[in-house]
C-alpha positions as CSV (number, residue, x, y, z in Angstrom):
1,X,45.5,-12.4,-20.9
2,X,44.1,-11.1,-17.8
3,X,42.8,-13.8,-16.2
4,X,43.3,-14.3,-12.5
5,X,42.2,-17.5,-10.5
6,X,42.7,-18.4,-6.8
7,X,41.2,-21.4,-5.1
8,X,38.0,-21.6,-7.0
9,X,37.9,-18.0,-8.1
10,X,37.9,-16.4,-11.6
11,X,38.5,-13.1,-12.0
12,X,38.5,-12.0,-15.8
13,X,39.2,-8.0,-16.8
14,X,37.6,-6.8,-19.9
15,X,38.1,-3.3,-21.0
16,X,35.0,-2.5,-20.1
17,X,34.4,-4.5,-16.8
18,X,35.6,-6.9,-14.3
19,X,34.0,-10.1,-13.8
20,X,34.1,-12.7,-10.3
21,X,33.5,-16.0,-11.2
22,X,33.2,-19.4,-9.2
23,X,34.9,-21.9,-11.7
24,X,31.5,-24.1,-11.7
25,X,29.9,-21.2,-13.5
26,X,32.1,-21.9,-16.2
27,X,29.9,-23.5,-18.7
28,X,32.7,-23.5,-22.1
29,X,35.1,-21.6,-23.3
30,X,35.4,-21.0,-27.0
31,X,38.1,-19.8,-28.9
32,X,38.1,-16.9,-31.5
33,X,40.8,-15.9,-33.5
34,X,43.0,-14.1,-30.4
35,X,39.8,-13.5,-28.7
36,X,38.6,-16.0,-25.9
37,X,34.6,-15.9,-25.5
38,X,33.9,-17.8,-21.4
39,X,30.4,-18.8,-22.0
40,X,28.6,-18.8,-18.3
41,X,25.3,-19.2,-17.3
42,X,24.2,-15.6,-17.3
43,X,27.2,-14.1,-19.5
44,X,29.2,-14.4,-22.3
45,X,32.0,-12.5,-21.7
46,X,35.1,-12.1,-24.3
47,X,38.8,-11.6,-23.8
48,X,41.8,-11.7,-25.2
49,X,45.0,-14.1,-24.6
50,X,45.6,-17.7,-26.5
51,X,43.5,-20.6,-25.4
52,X,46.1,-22.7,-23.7
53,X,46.6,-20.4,-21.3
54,X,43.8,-20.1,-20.0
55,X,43.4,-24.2,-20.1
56,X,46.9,-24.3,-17.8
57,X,45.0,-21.8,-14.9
58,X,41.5,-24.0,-14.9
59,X,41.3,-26.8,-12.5
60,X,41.5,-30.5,-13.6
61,X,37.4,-29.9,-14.0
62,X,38.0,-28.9,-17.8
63,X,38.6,-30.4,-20.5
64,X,40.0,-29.1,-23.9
65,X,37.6,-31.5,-26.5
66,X,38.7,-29.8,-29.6
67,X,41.1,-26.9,-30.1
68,X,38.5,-24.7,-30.2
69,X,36.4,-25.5,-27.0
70,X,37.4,-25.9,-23.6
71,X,33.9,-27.6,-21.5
72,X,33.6,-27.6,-17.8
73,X,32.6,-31.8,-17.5
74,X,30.2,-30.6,-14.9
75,X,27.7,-29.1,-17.3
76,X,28.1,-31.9,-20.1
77,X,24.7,-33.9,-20.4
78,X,25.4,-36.1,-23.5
79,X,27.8,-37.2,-25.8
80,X,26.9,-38.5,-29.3
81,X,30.9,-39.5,-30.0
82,X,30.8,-36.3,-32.3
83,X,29.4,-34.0,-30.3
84,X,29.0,-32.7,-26.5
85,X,25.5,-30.9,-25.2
86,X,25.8,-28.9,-22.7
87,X,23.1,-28.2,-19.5
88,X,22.6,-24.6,-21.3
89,X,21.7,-26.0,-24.6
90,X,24.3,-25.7,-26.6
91,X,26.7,-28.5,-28.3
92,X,30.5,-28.2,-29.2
93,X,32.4,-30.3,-31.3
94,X,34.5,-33.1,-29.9
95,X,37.6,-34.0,-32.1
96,X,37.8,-38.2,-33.0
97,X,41.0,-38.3,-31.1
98,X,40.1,-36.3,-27.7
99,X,37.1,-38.9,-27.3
100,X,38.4,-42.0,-25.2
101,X,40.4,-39.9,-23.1
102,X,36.7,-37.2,-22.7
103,X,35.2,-40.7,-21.5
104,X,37.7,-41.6,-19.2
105,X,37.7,-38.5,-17.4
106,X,33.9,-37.7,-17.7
107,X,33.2,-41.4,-15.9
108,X,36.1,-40.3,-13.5
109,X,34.5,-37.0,-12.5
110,X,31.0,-39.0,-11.9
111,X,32.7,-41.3,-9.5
């Protein structure tokens, strides 16, 4: 994976292009076979490397809801205990046994 961060700082290398990103502009990630798609508010930009990874190098802002999805709590704006939709319109799933701990930190992070 190339995947860089420093203080708030992403930095992501494609083959085709290197992206800067602030950590807030991290709207999900989703995983895809060995493929990691970063979905941003402009971008959606794909890599490769293994999902945990990339969940060890993101600050405590994130939360892994499902073993597919990755959400930055920031841009969640509702929960219907299956599901979590997000400021850009799209929803990801949210796996039964992630949920009490997703409201715990959620009502943490709005503190």
């Amino acid at each position: 994976m190339s995947v860089v961060i420093f203080d708030n700082a992403v930095i992501l290398n494609t083959k085709k292009m290197k992206y800067y990103l602030r950590q807030e502009q991290i709207i999900y990630v989703e995983s895809a076979g060995k493929k990691i798609i970063i979905h941003t508010d402009e971008d959606e930009i794909t890599i490769y490397g293994a999902m945990k990874d990339l969940e060890e190098k993101l600050d405590k802002g994130f939360y892994r809801c499902h073993r597919g999805y990755l959400v930055n709590l920031s841009h969640i704006t509702a929960c219907n205990g299956k599901n979590l939709r997000l400021d850009n319109g799209d929803t990801v799933i949210i796996a039964r046994d992630k949920l009490k701990k997703f409201i715990a930190e959620h009502h943490n992070l709005l503190q």
